[in-house]
N, C-alpha and C positions, 0 to 999 in steps of 0.2 A: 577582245580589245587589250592591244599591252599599256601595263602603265611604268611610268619613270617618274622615280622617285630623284627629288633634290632634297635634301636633309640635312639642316641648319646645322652650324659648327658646335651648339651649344648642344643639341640632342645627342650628338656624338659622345660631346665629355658628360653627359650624364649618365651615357649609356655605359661610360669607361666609369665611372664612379662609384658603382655598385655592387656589390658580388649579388642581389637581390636581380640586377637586371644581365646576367648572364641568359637566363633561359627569356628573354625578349631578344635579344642577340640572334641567340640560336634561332628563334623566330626566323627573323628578317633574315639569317644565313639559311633557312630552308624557304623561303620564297623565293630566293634570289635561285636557288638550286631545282627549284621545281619552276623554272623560269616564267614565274608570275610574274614578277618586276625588274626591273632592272634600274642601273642607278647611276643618276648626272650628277659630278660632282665639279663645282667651280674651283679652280685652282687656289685663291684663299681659304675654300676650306681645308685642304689640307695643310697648306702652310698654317692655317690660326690651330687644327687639332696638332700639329708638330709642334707649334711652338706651347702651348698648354700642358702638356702630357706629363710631361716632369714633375709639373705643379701637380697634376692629379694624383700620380704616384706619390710625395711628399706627403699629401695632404689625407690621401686614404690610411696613414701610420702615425706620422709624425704628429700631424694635430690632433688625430684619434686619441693617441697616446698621451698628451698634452690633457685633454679635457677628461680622458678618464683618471689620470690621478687628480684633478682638482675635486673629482665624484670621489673617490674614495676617498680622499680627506675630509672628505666633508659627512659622511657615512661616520666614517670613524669618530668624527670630533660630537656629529649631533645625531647621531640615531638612535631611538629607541633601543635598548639593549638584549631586548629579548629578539628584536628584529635582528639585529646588528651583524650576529654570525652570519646566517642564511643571505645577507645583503654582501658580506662579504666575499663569501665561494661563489655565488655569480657572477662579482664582477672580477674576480680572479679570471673564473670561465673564458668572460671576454676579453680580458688582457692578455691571457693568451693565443686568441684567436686574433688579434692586431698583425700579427709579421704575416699569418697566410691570407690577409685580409690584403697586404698590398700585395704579393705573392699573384692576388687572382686579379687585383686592379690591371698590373703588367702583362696576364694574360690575355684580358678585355682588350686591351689598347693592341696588342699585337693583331688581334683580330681583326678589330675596326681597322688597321692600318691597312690590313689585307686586302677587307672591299673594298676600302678607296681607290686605293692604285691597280684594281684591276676593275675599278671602273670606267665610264663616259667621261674624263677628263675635260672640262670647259673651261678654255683660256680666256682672259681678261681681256678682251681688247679694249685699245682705245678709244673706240664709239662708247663701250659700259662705262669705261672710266667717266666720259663724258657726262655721259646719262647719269648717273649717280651722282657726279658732284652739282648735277644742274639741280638734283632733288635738294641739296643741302643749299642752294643759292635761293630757293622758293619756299625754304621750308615743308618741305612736303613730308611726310614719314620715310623713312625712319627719323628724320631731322626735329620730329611735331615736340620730342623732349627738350630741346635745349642743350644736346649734348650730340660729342661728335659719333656719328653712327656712320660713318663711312663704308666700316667693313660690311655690315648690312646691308647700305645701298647697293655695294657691288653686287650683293649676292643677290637679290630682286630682280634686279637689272640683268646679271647672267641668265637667270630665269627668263625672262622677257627678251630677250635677245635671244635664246634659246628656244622659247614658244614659238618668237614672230619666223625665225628661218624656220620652222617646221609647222608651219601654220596648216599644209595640207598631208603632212601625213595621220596615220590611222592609229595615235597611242594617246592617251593621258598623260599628263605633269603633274605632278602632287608635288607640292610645297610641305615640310612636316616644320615645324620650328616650338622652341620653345618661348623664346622670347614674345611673350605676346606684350609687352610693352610698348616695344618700336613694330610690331606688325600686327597685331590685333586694333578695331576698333578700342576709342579711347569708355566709353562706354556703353554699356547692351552686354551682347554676349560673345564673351572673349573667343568663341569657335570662329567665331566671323573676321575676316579681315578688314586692315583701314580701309577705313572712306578713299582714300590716295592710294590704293590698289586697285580701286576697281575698272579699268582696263586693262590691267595682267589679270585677274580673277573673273574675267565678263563670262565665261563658259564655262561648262561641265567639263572642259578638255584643259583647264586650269585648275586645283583644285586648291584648298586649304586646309589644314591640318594642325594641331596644337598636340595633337598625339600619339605615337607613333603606333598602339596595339587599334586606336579608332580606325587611324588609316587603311591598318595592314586586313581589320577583320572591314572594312567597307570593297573590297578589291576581291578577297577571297575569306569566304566567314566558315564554308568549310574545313579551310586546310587549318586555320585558327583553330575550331575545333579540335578537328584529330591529331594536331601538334600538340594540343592540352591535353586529350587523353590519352597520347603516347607516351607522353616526357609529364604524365600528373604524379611528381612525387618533387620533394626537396631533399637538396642534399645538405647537412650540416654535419659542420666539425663535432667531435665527441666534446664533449667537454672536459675544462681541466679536472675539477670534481670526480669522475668519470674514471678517468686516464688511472689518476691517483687509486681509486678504487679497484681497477683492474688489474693494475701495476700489484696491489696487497693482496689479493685472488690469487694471482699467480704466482708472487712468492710463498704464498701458505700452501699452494696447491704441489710447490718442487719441494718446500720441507717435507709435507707428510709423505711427498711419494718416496723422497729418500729416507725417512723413516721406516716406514711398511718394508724397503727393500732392504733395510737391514736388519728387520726384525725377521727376512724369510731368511736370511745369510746366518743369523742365529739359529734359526729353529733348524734346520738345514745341515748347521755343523760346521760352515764356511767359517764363523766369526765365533771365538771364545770370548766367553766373559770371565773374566779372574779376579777377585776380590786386590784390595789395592795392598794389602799387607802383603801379599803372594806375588807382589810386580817387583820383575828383575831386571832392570835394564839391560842386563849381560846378557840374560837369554831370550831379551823380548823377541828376534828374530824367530822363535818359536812357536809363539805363538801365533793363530788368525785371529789379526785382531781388525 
């Protein structure tokens, strides 16, 4: 059975938010590769992840950066003193890890740009547009907030538009989102969808989702698997602590060696030693010194 996946605009930017969710990335890029899924994506979604992205790169440095010096001020002014050092080379550590922090947000998003546009592109028609603002005239969800959830609607509605034309082919729809606000039931258990979906949601050939690794290991829990025990390790930056440490290693390690090599240049006969009363500028050319 194939499945196709549609994947809310918000799962996207969180999946861009992360250097944590790179190897769930890579996930979803070796399903799509080992052609377990494949992926419908409605043309708002990538206008709403194009129009975000900036934000997200902004905000993986800029406000990192922002709220870690308000910690370190605050470290400084109230911590315990015996704590105090040790509190502070860690969070040097992580201030220096902020520039490759957005560095790999930009790589996330180049990624994600990639599957989208060599995905199932679903155009907006006018009948969705329709549908969707008829949900916001009934209040139906995503409308049930009080607020305007248009972009939502659409994407529902693409979904269901997308369902009902392919109502007799042979593949699954999986819906993943994060937003369970405007599409989750308003109370019970947030994995469940609203009450006002359940004629998009009436079948096993619809599905719901609030998680993208739930999803991906209900489809294929093998390849979840052996993708964890292939890629089971983490990568992390050295730290600055670290760097600094290695950096003093290795300049100790080029003095003694240039030491040692001039003490065999002495023993050797290459290099005189001459007491300083007996140094003559006029003939220092005579010496090896």
């Amino acid at each position: 059975m194939k499945y196709k996946l549609l994947i809310d605009t918000c799962v996207w930017l969180d999946l861009a938010k992360s250097v944590k969710n790179e190897k769930l990335l890579s996930l979803l890029e070796e399903f799509l590769q080992n052609e377990e899924i494949e992926l419908i994506v409605p043309q708002i979604v990538i206008d709403e992840f194009s129009r975000n992205k900036e934000r997200i790169i902004i905000d993986a440095s800029k406000s990192m950066s922002s709220h870690f010096k308000t910690v370190k001020s605050l470290v400084e002014e109230h911590s315990d003193r015996d704590f105090k050092e040790t509190l502070l080379i860690q969070l040097n550590n992580i201030d220096k890890k902020i520039p490759l922090m957005g560095e790999s947000v930009s790589s996330s998003i180049s990624r994600i740009e990639k599957l989208l546009n060599e995905s199932e592109i679903l155009v907006i028609t006018d009948n969705i547009k329709l549908s969707a603002t008829q949900r916001a005239i009934e209040k139906l969800a995503p409308f049930h907030n009080s607020k305007n959830s248009i972009g939502d609607s659409i994407i529902i509605e693409t979904l269901n538009d997308y369902k009902v034309k392919n109502i007799a082919q042979e593949f699954i729809i999986v819906f993943i989102t994060h937003n369970t606000n405007d599409f989750s039931v308003k109370t019970g258990n947030k994995k469940d969808s609203h009450e006002d979906f359940a004629t998009i949601f009436d079948t096993n050939k619809c599905q719901y989702f609030i998680n993208l690794p739930e999803a991906l290991n209900s489809i294929n829990p093998t390849l979840v698997e052996e993708f964890d025990f292939t890629n089971d390790w983490e990568f992390e930056f050295r730290e600055w602590s670290e760097i600094l440490e290695a950096d003093e290693e290795l300049r100790l390690k080029i003095w003694y060696n240039r030491h040692k090599f001039r003490e065999h240049q002495i023993e050797i006969g290459k290099i005189q030693i001459i007491k300083r009363e007996d140094f003559d500028i006029k003939t220092f050319s005579n010496y090896n010194c």
